[in-house]
C-alpha positions as CSV (number, residue, x, y, z in Angstrom):
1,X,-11.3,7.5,5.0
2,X,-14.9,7.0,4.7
3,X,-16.7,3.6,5.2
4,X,-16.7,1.5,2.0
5,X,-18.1,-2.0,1.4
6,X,-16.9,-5.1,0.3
7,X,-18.2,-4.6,-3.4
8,X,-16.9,-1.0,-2.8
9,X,-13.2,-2.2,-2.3
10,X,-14.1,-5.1,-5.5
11,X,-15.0,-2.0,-7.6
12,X,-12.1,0.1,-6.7
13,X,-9.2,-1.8,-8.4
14,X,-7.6,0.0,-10.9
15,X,-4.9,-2.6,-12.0
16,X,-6.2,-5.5,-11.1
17,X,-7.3,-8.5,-14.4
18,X,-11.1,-9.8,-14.6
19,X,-9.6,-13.3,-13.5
20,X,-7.1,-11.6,-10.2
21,X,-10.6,-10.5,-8.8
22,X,-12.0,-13.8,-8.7
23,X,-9.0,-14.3,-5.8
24,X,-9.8,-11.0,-4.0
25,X,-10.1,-12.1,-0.7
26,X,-10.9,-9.8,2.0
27,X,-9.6,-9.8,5.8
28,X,-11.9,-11.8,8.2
29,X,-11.9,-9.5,10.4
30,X,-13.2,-6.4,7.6
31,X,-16.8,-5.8,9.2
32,X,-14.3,-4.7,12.4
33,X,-12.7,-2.0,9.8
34,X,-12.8,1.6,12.1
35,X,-12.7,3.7,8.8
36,X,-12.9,6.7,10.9
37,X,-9.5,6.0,12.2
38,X,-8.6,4.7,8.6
39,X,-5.7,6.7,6.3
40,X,-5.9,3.8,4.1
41,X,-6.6,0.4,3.8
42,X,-4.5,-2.0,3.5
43,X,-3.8,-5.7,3.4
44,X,-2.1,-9.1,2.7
45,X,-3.7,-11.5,0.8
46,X,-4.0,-14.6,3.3
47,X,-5.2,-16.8,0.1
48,X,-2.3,-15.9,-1.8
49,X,1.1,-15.8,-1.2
50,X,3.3,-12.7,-2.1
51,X,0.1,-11.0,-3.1
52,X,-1.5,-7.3,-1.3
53,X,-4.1,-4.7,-1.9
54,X,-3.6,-1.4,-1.2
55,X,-7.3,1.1,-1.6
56,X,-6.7,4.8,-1.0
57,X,-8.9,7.8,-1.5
58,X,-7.4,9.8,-4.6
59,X,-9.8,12.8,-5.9
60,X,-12.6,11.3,-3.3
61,X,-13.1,8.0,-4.8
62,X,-11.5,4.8,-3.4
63,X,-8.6,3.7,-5.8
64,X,-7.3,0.0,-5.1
65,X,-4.0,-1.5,-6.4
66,X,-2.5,-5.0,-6.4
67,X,0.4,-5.6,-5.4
68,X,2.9,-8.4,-5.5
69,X,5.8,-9.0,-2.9
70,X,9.7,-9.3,-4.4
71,X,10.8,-13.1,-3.8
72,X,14.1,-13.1,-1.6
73,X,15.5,-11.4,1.3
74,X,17.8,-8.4,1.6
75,X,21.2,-8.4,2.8
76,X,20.4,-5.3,4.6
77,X,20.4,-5.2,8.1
78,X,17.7,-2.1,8.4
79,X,14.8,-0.8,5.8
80,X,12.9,1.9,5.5
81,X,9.5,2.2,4.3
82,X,8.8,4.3,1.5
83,X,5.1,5.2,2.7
84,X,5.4,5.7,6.5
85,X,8.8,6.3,6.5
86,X,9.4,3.5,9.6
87,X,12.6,1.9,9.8
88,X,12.6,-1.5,10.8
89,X,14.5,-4.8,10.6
90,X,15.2,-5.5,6.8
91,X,12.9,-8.7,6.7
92,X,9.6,-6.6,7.8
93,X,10.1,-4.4,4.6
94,X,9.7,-5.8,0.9
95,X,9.2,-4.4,-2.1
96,X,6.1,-4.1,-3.7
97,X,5.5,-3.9,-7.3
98,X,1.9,-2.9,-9.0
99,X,1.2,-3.0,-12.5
100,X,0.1,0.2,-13.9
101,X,-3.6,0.9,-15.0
102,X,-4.9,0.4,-18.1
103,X,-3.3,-0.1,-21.5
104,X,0.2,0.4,-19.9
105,X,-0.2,-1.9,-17.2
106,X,-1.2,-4.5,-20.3
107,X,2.3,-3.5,-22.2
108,X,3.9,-4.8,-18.6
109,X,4.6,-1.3,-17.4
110,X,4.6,-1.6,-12.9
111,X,5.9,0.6,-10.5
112,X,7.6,-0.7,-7.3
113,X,8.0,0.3,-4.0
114,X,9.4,-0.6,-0.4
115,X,6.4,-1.2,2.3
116,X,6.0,-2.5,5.4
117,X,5.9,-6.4,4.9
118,X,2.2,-6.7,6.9
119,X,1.4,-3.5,5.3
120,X,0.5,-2.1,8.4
121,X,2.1,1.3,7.6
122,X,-1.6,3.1,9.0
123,X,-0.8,1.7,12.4
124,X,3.4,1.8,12.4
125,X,3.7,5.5,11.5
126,X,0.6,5.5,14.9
127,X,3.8,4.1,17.3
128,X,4.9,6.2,20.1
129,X,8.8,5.1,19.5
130,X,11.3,5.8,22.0
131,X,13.7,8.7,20.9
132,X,17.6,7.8,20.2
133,X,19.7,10.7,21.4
134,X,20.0,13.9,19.1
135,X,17.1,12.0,17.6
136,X,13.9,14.9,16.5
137,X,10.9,12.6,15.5
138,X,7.8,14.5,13.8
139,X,4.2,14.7,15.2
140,X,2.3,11.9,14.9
141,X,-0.4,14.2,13.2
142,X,2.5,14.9,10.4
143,X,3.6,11.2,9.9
144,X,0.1,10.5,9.7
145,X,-0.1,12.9,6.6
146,X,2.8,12.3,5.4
147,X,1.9,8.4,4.6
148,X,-1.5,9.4,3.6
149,X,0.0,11.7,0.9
150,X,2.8,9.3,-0.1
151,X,0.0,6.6,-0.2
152,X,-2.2,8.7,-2.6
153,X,1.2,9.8,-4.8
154,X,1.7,6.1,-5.0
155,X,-1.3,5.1,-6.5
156,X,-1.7,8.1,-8.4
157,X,1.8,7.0,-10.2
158,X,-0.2,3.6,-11.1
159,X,-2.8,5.6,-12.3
160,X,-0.3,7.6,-14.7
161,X,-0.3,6.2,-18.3
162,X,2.8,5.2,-20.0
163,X,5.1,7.2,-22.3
164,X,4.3,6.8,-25.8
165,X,5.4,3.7,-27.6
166,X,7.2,3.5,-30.5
């Protein structure tokens, strides 16, 4: 991903209300950001409870989505993530929900998703896991793709406008 700035990631939101950017607040440690290493960025608002921001390259510009965790718990004892595809402990996955862009996103139309509760689905799918047995894991290189292609299908779907109305 290449490097972007702070008014770079500001500029990027596609679903995001004038008044939700006022409460954009970045990670402290974002001038630490490796974007070399970066698929996408993502991150947890530490302002704001339940809320996350998601920026992904789509077409060569950054693209960034809001996104608001469920409420609740699942009864679930395992979850998998619907970007990296990392299953974990049902309490580190919730699902995300982002209102679409433009005028269907102001009709209420969202899209939802399961993610990695941190949304730290760049460095999970990164994890050298141990293997169960009869267990075939993909290369890192192609988890790596995968999420970054899931990522950018994601936020293309927010991009999407809504069926006509009637």
């Amino acid at each position: 991903m290449r490097s972007l700035t702070e008014a770079e990631i500001r500029e990027s939101f596609v679903n995001a209300m004038p008044e939700e950017m006022r409460l954009v607040a970045v990670p402290h440690d974002f001038a630490l950001v490796e974007w070399d290493h970066q698929d996408f960025y993502a991150w947890r608002d530490p302002r704001t409870r339940g809320r996350g921001y998601l920026v992904a390259e789509v077409d060569g510009s950054a693209r960034g989505v809001v996104l608001r965790a469920a409420e609740g718990t699942s009864r679930a004892r395992a979850a998998m993530c619907n970007l990296c595809h990392t299953m974990q402990p049902a309490d580190q996955v919730s699902l995300f929900s982002a209102r679409k862009a433009g005028r269907a996103g102001e009709h209420g139309d969202s899209i939802g998703t399961y993610i990695c509760a941190d949304l730290s689905c760049h460095e999970n799918v990164r994890l050298a896991a141990p293997l169960a047995p009869n267990e075939v894991r993909a290369s890192v290189d192609m988890r790596i793709d995968g999420t970054r292609r899931r990522t950018e299908a994601f936020v293309g779907r927010v991009l999407e406008t809504a069926g006509s109305r009637t």
